[in-house]
Each structure stands twice: as structure tokens, then as C-alpha cells.
N, C-alpha and C positions, 0 to 999 in steps of 0.2 A: 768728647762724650764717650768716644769708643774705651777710649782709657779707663775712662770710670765706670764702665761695666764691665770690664775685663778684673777690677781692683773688687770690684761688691762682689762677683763670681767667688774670686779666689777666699775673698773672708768670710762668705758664706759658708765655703765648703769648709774652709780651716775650723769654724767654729761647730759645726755638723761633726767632724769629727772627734771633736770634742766630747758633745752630746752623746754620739755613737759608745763612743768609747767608756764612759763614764755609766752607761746605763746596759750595758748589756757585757755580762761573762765572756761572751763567746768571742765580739771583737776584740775585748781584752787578751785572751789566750793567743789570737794571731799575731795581735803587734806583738807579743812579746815572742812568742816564736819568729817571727819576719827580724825583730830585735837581736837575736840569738842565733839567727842566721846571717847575720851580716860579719865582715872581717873586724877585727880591731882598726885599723885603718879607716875602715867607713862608717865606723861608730865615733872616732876621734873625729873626722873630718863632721860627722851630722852633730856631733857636740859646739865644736866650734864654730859651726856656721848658725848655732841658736844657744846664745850664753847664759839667756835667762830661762833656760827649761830648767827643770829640777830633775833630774836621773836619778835622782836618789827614793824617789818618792815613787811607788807602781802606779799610785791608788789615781795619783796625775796625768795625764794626758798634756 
């Protein structure tokens, strides 16, 4: 059972961020700074460890 709220945790918050990010300018302008702050190495590596994001897309979260 501990499992399965440690799993509903994490995709609540995955999806909250989503919400966040999609409704408000101001979280938008940090990920994409936090984004733009990161090396190419750790944007290659967060690419590949999620292959169905779209990076090509802002408006997406």
C-alpha cells in the first residue's frame, strides 16, 4: 500500500505541474530560465530519459 501512495504522490505532483505551468506566465518564465540554465549534457541527458516530451513546443509542459 505504501507503494501506491508514494506512486499517486508523485503523479499528482507531475500533473500539478502541468496545471502550474500551463496557467500562469510567471512559472512559465522560470522553467525556461532553470531550462537555459542547465549544461547541454543535462538537457541531453533530461531529453533522453523522457522521449515523448516535445521540446520543440514552449506552450507544453
Amino acid at each position: 500500500m505504501r507503494q501506491f501512495d508514494e506512486s499517486y504522490r508523485v503523479t499528482v505532483n507531475h500533473e500539478l505541474l502541468h496545471a502550474v505551468y500551463s496557467l500562469s506566465p510567471k512559472a512559465k518564465k522560470l522553467a525556461k530560465s532553470m531550462w537555459e540554465g542547465l549544461k547541454e549534457d543535462q538537457k541531453e541527458n533530461f531529453k533522453k530519459a523522457h522521449p515523448s516530451y516535445d521540446f520543440e513546443n514552449e506552450t507544453i509542459l
